[in-house]
mmCIF file of the N, C-alpha and C atoms, coordinates in Angstrom:
data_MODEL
# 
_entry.id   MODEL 
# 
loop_
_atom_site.group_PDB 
_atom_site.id 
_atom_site.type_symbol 
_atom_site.label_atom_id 
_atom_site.label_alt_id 
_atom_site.label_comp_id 
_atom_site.label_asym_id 
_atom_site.label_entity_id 
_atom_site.label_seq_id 
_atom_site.pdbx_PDB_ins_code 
_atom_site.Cartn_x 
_atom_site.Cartn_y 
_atom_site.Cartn_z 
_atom_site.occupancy 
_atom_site.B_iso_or_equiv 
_atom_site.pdbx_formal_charge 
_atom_site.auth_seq_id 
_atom_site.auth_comp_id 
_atom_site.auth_asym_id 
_atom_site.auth_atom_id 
_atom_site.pdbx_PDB_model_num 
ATOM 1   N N  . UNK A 1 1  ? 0.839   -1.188 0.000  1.00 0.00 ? 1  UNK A N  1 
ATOM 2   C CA . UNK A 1 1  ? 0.000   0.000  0.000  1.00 0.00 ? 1  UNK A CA 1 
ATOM 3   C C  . UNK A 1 1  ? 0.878   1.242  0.000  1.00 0.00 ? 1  UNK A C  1 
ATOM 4   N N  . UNK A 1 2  ? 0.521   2.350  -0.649 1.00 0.00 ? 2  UNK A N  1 
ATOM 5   C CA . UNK A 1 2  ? 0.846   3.383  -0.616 1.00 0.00 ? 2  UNK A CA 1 
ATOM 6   C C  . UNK A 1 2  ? 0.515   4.267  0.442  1.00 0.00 ? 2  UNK A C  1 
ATOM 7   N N  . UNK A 1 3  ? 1.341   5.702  0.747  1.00 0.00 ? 3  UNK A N  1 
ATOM 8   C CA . UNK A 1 3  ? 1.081   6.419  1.877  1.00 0.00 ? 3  UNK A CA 1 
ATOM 9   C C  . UNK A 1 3  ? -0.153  6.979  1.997  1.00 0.00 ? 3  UNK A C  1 
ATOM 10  N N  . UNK A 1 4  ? -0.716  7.196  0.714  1.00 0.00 ? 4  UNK A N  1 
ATOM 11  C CA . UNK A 1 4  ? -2.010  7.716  0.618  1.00 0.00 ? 4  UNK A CA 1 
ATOM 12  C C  . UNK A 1 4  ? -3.143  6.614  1.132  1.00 0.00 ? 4  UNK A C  1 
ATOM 13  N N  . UNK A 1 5  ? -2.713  5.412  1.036  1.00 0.00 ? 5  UNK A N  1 
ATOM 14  C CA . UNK A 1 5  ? -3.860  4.018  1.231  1.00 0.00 ? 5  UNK A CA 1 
ATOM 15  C C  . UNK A 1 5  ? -3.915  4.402  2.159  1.00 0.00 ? 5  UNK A C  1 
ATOM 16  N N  . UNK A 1 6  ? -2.317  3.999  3.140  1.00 0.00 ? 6  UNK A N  1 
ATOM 17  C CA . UNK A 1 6  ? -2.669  4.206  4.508  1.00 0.00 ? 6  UNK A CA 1 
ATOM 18  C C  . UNK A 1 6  ? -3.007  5.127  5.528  1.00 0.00 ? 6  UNK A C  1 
ATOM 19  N N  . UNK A 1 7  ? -2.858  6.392  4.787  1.00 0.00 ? 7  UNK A N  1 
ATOM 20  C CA . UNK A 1 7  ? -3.496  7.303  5.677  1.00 0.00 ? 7  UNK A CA 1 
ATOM 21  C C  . UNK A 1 7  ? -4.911  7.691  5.257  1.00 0.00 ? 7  UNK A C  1 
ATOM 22  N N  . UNK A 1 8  ? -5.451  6.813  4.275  1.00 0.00 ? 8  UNK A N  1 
ATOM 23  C CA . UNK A 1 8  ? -7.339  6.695  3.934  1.00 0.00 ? 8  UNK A CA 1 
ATOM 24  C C  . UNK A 1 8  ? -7.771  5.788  5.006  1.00 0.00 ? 8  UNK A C  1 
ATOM 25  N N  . UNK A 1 9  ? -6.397  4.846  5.725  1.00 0.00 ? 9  UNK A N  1 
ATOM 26  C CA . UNK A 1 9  ? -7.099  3.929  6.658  1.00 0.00 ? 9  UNK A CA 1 
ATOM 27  C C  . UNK A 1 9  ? -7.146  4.670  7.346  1.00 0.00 ? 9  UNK A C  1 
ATOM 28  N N  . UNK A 1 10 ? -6.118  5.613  8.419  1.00 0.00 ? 10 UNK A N  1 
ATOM 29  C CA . UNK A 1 10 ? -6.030  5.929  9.656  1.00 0.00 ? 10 UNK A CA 1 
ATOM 30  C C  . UNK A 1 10 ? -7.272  6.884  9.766  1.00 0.00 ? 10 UNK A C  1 
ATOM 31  N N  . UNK A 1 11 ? -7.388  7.266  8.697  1.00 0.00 ? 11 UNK A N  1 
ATOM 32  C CA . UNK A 1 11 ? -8.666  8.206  8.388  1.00 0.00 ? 11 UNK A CA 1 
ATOM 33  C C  . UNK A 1 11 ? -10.000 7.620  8.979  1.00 0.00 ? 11 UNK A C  1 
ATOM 34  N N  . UNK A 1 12 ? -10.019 6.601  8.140  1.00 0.00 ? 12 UNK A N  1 
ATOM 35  C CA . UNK A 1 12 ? -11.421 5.155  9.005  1.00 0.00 ? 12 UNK A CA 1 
ATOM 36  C C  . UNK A 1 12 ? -11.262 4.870  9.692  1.00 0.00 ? 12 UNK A C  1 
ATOM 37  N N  . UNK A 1 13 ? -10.431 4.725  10.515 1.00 0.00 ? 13 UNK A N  1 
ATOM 38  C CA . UNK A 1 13 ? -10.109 4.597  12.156 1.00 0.00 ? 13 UNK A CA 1 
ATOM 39  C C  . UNK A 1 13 ? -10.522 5.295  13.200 1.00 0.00 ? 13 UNK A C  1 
ATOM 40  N N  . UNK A 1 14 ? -9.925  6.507  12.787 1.00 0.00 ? 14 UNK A N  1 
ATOM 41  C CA . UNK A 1 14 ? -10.519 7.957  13.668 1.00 0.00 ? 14 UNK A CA 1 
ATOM 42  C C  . UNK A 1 14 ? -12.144 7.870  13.648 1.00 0.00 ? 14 UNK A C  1 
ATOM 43  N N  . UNK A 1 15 ? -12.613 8.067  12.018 1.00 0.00 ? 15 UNK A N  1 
ATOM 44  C CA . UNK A 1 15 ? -14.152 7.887  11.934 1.00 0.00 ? 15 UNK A CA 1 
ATOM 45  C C  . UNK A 1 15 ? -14.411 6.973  12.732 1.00 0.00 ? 15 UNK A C  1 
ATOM 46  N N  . UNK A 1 16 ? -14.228 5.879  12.551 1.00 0.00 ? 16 UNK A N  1 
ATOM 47  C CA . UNK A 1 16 ? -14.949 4.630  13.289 1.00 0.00 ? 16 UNK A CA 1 
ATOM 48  C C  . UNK A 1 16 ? -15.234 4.522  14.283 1.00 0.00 ? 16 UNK A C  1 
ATOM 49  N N  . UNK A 1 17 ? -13.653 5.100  15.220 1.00 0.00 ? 17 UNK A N  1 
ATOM 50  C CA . UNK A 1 17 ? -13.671 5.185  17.044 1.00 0.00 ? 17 UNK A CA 1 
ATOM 51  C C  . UNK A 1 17 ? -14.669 6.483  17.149 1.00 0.00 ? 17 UNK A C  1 
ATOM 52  N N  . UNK A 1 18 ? -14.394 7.220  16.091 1.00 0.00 ? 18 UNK A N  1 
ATOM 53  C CA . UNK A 1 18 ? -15.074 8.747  16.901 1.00 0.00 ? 18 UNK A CA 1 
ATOM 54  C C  . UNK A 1 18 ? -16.722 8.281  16.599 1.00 0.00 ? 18 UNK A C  1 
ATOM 55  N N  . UNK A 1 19 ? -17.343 7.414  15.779 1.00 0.00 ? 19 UNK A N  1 
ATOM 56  C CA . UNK A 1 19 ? -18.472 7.038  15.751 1.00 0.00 ? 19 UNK A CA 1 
ATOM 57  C C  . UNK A 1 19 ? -19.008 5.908  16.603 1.00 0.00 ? 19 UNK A C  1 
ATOM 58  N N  . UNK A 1 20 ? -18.170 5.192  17.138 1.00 0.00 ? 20 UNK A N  1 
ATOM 59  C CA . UNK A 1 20 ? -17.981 3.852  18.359 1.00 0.00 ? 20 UNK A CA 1 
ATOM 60  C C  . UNK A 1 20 ? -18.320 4.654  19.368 1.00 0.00 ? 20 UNK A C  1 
ATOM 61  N N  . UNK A 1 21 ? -17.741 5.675  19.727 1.00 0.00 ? 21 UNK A N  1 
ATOM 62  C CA . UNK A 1 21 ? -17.298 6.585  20.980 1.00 0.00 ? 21 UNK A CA 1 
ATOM 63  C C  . UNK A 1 21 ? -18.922 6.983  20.951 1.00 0.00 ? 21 UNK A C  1 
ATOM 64  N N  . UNK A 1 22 ? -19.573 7.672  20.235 1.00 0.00 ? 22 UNK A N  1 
ATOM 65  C CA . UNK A 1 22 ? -20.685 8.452  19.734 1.00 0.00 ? 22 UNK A CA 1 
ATOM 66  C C  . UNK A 1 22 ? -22.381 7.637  20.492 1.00 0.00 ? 22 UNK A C  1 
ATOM 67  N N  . UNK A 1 23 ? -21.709 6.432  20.004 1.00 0.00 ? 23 UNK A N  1 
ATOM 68  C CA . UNK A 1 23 ? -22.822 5.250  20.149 1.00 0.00 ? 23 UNK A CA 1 
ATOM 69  C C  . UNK A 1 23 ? -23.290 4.920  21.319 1.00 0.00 ? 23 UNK A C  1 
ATOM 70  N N  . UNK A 1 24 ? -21.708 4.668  21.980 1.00 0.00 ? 24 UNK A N  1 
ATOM 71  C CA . UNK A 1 24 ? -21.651 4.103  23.651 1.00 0.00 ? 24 UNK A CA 1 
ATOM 72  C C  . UNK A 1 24 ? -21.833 5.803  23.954 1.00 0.00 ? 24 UNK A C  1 
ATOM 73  N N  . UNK A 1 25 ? -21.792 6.608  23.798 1.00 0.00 ? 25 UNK A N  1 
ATOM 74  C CA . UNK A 1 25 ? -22.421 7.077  24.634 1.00 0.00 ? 25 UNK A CA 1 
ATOM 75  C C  . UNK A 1 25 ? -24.004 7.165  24.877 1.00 0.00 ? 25 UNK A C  1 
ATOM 76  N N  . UNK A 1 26 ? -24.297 7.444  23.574 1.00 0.00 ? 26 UNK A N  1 
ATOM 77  C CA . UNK A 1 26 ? -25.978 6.948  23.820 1.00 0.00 ? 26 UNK A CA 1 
ATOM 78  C C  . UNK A 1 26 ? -26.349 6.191  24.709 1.00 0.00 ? 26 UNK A C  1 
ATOM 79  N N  . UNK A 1 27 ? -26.019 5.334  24.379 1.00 0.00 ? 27 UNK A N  1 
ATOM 80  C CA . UNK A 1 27 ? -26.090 3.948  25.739 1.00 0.00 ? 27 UNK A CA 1 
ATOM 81  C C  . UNK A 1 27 ? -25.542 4.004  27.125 1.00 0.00 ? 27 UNK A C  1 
ATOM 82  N N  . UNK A 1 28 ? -25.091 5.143  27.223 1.00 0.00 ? 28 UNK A N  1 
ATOM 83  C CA . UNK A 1 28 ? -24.645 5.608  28.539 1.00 0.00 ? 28 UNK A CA 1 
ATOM 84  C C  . UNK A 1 28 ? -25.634 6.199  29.195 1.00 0.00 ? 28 UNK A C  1 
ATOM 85  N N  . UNK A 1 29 ? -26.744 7.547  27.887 1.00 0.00 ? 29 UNK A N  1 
ATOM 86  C CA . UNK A 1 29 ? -27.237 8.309  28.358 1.00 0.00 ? 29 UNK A CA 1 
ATOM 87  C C  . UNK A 1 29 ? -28.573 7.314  28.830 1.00 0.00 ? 29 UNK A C  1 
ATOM 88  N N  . UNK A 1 30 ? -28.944 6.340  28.219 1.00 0.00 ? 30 UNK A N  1 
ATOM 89  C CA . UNK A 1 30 ? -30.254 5.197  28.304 1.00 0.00 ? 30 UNK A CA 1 
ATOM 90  C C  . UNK A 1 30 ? -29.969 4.890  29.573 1.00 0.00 ? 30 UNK A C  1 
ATOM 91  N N  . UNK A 1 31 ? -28.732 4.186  29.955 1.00 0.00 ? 31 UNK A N  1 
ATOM 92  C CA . UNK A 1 31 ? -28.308 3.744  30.982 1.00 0.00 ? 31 UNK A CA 1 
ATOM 93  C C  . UNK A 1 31 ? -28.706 4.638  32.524 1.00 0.00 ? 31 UNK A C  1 
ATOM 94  N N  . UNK A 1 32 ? -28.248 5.673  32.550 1.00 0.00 ? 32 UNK A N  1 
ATOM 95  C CA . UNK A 1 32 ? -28.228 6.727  33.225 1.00 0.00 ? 32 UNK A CA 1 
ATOM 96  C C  . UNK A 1 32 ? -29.741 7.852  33.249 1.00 0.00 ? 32 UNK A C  1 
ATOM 97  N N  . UNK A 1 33 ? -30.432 7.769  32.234 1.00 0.00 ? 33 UNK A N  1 
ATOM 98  C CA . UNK A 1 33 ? -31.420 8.526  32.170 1.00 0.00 ? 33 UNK A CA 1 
ATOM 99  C C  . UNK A 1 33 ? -32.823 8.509  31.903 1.00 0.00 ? 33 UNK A C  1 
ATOM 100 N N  . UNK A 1 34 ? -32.478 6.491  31.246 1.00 0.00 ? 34 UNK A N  1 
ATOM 101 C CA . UNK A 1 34 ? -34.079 6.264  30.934 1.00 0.00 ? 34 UNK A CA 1 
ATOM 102 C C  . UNK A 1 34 ? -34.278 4.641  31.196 1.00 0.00 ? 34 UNK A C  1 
ATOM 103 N N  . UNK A 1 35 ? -33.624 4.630  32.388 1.00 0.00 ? 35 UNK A N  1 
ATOM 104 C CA . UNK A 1 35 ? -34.051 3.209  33.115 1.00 0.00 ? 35 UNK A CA 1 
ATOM 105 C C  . UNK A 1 35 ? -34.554 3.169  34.409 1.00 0.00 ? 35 UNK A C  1 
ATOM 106 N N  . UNK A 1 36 ? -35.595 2.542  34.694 1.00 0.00 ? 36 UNK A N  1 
ATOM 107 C CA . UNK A 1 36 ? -35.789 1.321  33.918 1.00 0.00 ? 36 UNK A CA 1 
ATOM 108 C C  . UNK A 1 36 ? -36.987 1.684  32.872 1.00 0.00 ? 36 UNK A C  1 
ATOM 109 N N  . UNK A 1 37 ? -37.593 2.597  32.667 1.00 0.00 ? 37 UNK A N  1 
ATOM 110 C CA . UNK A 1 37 ? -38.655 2.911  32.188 1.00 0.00 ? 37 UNK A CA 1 
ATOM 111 C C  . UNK A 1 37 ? -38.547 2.726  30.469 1.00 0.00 ? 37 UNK A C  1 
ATOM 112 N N  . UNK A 1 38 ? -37.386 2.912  30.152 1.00 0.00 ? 38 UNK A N  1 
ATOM 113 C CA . UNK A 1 38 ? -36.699 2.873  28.807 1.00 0.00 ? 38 UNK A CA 1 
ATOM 114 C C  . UNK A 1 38 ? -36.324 1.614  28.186 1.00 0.00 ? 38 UNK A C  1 
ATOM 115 N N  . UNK A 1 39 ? -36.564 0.513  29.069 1.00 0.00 ? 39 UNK A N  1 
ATOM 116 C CA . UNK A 1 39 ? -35.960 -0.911 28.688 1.00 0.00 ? 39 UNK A CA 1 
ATOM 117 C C  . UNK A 1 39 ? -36.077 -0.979 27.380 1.00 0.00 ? 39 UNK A C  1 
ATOM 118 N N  . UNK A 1 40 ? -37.381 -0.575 27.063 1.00 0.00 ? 40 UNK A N  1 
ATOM 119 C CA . UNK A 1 40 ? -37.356 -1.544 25.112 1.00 0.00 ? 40 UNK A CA 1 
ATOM 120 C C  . UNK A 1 40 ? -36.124 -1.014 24.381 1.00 0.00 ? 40 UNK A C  1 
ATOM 121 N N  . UNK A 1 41 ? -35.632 0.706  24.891 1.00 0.00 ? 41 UNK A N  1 
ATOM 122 C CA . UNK A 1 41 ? -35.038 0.549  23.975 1.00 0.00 ? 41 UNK A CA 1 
ATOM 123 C C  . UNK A 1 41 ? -33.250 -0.320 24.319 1.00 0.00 ? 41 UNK A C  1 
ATOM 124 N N  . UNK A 1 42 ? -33.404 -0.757 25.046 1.00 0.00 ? 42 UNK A N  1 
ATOM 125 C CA . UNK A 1 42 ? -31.706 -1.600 25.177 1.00 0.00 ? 42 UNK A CA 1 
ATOM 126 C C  . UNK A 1 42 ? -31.234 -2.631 24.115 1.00 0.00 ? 42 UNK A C  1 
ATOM 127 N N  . UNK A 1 43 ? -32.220 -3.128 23.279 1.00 0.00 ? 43 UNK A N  1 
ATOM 128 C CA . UNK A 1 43 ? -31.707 -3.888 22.672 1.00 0.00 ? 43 UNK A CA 1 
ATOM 129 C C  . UNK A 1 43 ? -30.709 -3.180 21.423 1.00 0.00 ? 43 UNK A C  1 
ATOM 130 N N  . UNK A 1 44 ? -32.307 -1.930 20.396 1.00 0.00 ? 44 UNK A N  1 
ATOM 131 C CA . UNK A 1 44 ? -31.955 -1.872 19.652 1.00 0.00 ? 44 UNK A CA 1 
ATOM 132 C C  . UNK A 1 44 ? -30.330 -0.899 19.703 1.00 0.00 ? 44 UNK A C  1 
ATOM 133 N N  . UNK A 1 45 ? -30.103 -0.008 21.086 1.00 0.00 ? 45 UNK A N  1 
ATOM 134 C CA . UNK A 1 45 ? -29.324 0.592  21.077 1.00 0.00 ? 45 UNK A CA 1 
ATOM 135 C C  . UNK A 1 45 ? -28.019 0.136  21.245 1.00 0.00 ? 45 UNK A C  1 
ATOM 136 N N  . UNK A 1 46 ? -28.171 -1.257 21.817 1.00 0.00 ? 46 UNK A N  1 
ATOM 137 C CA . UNK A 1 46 ? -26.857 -2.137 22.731 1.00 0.00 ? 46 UNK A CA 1 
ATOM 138 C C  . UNK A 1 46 ? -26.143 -2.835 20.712 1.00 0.00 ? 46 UNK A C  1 
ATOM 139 N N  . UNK A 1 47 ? -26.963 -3.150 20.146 1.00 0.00 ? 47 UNK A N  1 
ATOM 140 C CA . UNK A 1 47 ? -26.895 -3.755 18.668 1.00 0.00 ? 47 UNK A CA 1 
ATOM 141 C C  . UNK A 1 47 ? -26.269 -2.363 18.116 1.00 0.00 ? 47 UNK A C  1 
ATOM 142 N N  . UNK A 1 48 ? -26.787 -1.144 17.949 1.00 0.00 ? 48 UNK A N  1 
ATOM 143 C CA . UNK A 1 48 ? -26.210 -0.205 17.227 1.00 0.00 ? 48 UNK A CA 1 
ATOM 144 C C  . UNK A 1 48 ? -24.665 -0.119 17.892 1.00 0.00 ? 48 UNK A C  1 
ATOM 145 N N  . UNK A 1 49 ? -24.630 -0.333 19.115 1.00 0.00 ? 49 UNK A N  1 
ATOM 146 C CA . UNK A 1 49 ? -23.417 0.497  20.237 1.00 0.00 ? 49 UNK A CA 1 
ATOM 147 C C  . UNK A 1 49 ? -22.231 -1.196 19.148 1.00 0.00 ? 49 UNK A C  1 
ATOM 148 N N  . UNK A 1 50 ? -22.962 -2.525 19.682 1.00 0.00 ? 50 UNK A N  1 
ATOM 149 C CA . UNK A 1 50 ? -21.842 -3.487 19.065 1.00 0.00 ? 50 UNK A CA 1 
ATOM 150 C C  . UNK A 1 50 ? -21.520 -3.334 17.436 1.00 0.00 ? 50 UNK A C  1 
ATOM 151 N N  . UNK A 1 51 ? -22.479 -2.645 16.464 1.00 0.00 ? 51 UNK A N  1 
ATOM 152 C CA . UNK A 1 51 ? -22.072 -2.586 15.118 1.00 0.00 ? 51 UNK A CA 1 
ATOM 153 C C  . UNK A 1 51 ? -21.077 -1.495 15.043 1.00 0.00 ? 51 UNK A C  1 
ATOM 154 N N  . UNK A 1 52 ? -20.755 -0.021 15.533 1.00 0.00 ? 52 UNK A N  1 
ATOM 155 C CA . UNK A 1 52 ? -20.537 0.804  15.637 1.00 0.00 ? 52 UNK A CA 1 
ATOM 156 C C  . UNK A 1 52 ? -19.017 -0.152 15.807 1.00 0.00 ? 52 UNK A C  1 
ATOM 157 N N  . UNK A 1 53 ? -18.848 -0.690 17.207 1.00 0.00 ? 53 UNK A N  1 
ATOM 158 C CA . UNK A 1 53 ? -17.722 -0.921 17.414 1.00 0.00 ? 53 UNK A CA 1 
ATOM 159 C C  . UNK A 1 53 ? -16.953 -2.295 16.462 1.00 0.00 ? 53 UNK A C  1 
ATOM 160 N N  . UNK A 1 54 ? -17.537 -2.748 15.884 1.00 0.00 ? 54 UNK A N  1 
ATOM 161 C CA . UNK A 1 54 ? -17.394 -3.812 15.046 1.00 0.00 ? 54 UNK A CA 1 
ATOM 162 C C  . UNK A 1 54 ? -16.699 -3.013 13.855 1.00 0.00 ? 54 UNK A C  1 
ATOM 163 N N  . UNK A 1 55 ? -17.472 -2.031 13.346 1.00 0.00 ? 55 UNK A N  1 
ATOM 164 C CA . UNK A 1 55 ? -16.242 -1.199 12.507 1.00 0.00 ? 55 UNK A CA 1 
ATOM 165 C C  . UNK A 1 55 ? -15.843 -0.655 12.567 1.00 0.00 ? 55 UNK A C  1 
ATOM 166 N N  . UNK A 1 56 ? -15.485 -0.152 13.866 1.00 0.00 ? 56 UNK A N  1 
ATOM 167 C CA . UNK A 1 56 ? -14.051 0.407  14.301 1.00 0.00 ? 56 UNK A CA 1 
ATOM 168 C C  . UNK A 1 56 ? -12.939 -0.905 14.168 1.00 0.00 ? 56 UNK A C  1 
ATOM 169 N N  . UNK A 1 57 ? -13.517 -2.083 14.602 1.00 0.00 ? 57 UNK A N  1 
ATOM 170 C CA . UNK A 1 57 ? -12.209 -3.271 14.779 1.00 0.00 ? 57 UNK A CA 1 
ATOM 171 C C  . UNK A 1 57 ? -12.000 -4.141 13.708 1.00 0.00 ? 57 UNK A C  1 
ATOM 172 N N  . UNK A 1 58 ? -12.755 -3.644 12.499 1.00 0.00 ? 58 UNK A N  1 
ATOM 173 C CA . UNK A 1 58 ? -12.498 -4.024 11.745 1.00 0.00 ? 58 UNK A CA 1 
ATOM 174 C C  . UNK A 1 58 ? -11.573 -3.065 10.656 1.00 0.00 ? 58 UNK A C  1 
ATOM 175 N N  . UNK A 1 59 ? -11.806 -2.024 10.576 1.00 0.00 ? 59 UNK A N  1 
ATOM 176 C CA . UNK A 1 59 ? -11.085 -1.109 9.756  1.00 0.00 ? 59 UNK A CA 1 
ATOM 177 C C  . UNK A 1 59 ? -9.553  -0.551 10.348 1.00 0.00 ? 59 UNK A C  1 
ATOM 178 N N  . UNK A 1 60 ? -10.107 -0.823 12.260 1.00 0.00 ? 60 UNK A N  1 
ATOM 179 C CA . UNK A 1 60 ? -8.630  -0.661 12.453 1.00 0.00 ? 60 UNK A CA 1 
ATOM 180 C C  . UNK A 1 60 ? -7.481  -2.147 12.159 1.00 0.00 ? 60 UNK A C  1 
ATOM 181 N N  . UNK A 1 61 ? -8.076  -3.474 12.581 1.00 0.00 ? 61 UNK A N  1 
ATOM 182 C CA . UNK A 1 61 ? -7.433  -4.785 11.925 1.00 0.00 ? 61 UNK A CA 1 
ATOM 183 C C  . UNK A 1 61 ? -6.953  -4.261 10.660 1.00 0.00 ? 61 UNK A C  1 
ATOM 184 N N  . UNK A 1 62 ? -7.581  -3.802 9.379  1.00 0.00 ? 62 UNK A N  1 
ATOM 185 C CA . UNK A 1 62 ? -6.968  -3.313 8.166  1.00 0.00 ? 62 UNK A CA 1 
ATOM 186 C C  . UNK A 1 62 ? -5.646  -2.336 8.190  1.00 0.00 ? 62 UNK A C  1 
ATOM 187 N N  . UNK A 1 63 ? -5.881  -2.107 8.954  1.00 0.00 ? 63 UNK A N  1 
ATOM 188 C CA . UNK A 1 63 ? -4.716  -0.274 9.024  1.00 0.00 ? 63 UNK A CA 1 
ATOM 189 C C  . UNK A 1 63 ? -3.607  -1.449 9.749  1.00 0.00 ? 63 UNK A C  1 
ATOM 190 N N  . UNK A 1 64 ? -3.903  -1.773 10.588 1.00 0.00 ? 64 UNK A N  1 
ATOM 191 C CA . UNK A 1 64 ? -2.776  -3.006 11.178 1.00 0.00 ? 64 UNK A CA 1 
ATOM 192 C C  . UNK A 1 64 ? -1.673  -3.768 10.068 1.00 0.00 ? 64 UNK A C  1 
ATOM 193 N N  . UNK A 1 65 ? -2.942  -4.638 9.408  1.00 0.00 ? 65 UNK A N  1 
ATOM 194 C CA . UNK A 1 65 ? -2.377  -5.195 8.509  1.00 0.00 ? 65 UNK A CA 1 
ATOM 195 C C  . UNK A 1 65 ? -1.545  -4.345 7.276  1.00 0.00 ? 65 UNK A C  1 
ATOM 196 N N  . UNK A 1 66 ? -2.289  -3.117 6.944  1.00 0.00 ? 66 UNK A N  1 
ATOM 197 C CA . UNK A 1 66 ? -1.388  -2.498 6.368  1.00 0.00 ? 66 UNK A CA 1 
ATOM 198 C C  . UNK A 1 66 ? 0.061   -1.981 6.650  1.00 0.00 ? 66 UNK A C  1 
ATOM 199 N N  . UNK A 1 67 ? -0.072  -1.559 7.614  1.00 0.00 ? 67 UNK A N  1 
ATOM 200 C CA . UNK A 1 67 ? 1.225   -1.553 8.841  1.00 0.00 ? 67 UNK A CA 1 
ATOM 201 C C  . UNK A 1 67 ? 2.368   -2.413 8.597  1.00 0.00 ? 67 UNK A C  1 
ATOM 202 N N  . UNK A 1 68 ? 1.859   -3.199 9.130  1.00 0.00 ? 68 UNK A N  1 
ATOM 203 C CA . UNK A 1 68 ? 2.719   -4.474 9.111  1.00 0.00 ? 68 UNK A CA 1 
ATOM 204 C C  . UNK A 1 68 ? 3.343   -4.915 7.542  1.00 0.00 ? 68 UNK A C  1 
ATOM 205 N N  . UNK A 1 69 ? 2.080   -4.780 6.278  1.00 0.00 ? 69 UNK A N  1 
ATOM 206 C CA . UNK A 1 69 ? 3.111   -5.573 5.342  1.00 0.00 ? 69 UNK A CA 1 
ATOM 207 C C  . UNK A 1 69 ? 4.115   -4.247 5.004  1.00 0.00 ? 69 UNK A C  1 
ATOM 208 N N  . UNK A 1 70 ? 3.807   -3.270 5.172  1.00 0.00 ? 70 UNK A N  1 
ATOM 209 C CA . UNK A 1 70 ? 5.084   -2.142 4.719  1.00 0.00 ? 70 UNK A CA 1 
ATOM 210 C C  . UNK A 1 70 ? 6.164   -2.668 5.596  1.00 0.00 ? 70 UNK A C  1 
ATOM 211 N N  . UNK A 1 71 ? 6.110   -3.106 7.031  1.00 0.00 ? 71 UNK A N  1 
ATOM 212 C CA . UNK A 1 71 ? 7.284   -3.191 7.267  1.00 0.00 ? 71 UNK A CA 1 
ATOM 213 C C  . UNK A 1 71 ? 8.340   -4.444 6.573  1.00 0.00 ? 71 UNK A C  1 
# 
């Protein structure tokens, strides 16, 4: 990969965590502000909070691997 690839990854990385980060907090605020009265929504938010972080660990695994074969 080129320098440009890899800094399109580190790019999706940042996005990803800063959208991971974004999620769990929602689920912080449910946690903290609308329980127990709020239950229904835990599922769909706990599913958004694990997809969120799923591509963060997946795009950062990529940037890894890119990493690595340059060296």
């Amino acid at each position: 990969m080129n320098p440009e690839e890899i800094k399109a990854l580190e790019k999706e990385v940042k996005k990803t965590k800063r959208l991971a980060n974004e999620q769990a907090s929602v689920l912080h605020d449910l946690i903290e502000d609308k329980l127990p009265e709020g239950y229904q929504e835990i599922m769909p938010v706990a599913q958004a909070t694990y997809d969120a972080c799923l591509a963060w660990a997946d795009a950062n695994k990529k940037l890894l691997a890119a990493v690595a074969a340059q060296a």
